[in-house]
C-alpha positions as CSV (number, residue, x, y, z in Angstrom):
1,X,0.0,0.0,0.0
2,X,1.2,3.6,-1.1
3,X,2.0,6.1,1.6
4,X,-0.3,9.2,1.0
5,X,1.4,12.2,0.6
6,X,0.4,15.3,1.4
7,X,1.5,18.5,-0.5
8,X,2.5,21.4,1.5
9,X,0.5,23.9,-1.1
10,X,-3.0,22.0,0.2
11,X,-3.8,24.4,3.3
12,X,-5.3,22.1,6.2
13,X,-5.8,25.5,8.5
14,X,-8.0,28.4,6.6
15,X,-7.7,31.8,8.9
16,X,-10.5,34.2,8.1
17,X,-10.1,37.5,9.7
18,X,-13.7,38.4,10.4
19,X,-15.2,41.4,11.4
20,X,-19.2,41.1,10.2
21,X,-19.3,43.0,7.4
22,X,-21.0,42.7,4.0
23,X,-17.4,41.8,2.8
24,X,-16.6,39.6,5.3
25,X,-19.5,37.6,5.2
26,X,-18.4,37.0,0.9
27,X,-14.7,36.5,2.4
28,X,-16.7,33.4,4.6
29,X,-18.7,32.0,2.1
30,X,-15.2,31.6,0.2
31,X,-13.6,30.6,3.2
32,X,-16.4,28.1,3.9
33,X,-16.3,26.5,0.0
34,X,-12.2,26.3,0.4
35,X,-12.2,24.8,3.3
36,X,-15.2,22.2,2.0
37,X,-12.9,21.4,-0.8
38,X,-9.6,21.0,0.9
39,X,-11.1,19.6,3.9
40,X,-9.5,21.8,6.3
41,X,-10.2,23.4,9.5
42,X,-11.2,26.9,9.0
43,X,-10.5,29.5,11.8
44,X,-12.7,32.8,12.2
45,X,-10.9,35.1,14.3
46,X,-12.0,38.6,15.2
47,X,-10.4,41.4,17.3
48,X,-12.0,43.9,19.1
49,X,-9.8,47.3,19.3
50,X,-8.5,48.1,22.6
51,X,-8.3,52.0,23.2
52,X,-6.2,53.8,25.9
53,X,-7.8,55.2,28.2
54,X,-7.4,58.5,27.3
55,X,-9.1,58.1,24.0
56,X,-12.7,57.0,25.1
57,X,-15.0,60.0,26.4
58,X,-15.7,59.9,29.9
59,X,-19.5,58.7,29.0
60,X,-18.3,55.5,27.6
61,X,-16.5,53.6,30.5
62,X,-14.1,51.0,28.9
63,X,-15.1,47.5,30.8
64,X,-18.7,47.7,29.7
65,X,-17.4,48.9,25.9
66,X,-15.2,45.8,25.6
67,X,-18.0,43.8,27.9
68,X,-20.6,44.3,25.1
69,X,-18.4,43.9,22.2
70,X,-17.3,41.0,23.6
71,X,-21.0,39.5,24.3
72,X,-21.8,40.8,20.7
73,X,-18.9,38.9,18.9
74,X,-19.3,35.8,20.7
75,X,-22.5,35.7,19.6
76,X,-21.5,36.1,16.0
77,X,-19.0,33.9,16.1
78,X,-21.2,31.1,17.7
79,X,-23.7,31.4,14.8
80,X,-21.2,31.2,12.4
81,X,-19.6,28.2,14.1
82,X,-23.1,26.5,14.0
83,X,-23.3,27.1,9.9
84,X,-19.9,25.7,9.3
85,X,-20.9,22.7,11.4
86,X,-23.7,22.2,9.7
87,X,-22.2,21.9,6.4
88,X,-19.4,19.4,7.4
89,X,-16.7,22.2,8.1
90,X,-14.1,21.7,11.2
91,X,-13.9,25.5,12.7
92,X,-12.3,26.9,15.9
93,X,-13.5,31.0,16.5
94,X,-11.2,33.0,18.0
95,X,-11.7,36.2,19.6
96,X,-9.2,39.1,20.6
97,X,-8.3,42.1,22.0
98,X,-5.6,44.3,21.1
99,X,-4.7,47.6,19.6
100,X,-3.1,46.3,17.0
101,X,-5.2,44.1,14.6
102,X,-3.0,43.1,11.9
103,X,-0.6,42.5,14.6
104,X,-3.2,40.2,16.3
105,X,-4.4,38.4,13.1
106,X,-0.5,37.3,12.5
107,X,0.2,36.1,16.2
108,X,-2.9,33.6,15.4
109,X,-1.7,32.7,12.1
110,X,2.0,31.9,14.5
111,X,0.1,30.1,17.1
112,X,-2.0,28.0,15.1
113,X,0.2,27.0,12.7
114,X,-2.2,28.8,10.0
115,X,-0.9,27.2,6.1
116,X,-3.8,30.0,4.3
117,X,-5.2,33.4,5.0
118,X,-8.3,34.5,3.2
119,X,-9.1,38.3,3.9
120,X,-11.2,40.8,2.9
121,X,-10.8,44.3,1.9
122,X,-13.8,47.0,2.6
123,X,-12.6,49.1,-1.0
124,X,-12.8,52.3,1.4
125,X,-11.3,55.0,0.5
126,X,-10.2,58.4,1.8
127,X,-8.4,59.8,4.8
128,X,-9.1,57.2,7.2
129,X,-7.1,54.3,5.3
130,X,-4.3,57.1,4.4
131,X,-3.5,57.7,7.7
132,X,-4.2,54.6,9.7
133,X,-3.2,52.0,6.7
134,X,-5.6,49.3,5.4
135,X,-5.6,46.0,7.6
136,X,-6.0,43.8,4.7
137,X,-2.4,45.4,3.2
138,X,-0.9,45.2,6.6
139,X,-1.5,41.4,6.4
140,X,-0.3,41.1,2.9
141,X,2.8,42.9,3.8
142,X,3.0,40.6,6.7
143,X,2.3,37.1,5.8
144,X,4.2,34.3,5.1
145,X,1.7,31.5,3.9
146,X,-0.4,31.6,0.7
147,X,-3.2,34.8,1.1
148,X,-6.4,35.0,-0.7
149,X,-7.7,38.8,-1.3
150,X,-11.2,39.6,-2.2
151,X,-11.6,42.7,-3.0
152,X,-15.1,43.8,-2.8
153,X,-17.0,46.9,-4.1
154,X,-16.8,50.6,-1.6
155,X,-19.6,49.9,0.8
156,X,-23.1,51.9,-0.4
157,X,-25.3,52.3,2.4
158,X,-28.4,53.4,-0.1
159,X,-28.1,49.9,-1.5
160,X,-29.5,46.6,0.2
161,X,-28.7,43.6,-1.8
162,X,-29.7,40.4,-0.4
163,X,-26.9,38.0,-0.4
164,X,-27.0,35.5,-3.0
165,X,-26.6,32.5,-1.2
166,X,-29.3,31.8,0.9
167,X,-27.4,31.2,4.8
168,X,-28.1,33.5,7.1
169,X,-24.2,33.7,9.0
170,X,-25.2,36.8,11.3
């Protein structure tokens, strides 16, 4: 009997950066049909932004700002892990907290031995990316392992399409 090999450019751990939006949820549904295909484990992760102190207004105290986003996200997360699962996919959510989150989103890809990235990119344009930097291109800058990039369309808020695949992930 043949030994099985197994090439290294098969990915067997998917990370999907994930942070709810319309473009992440198209990011997921590619996620979801590459890690169908490959039979790998696909890992949502999604970090919530930690502000100094000095940066949130009095009004909004800091625990109960990272209390509900946390509460929020699990919540997500869990009904996306109960999607995946119910289509046959292997999927570990991971949340975190940090100021940082491209530097976040590559200390999972470290810790989990992550073999392919797919990430989304918002198309927002501006100031805001200018001077802060795109997350998407920070991970591209940063990776090591193979990256998918979907680029989707500038976000119009006038416009409600109905996603065309018929699972409701959030």
């Amino acid at each position: 009997m043949s030994e099985v090999r197994v090439f290294p450019s098969i990915p067997t751990k998917i990370l999907l950066p994930i942070d709810f939006s319309p473009s992440s949820k198209a990011a997921l549904e590619m996620a979801s049909d590459l890690a169908l295909h490959f039979h790998a484990e696909l890992f949502l992760v999604n970090v919530i932004p930690f502000f100094p102190t000095t940066t949130l207004p009095d009004f909004v105290p800091e625990e109960s700002f990272l209390k509900e986003a946390r509460t929020q996200v699990e919540k997500h997360l869990a009904k996306c892990h109960a999607v995946l699962s119910g289509k046959g996919i292997k999927a570990k959510t991971i949340l975190e907290i940090g100021n940082d989150v491209a530097g976040n989103i590559m200390e999972v890809v470290d810790r989990e031995h992550i073999d392919m990235v797919v990430i989304s990119t918002h198309g927002i344009s501006g100031w805001h990316p200018l001077i802060f930097g795109s997350i998407a291109e920070k991970v591209v800058k940063l990776v090591q392992c193979p990256l998918l990039l979907l680029r989707s369309a500038k976000p119009n808020p006038d416009l409600k399409t109905p996603s065309t695949r018929s699972m409701e992930w959030w």
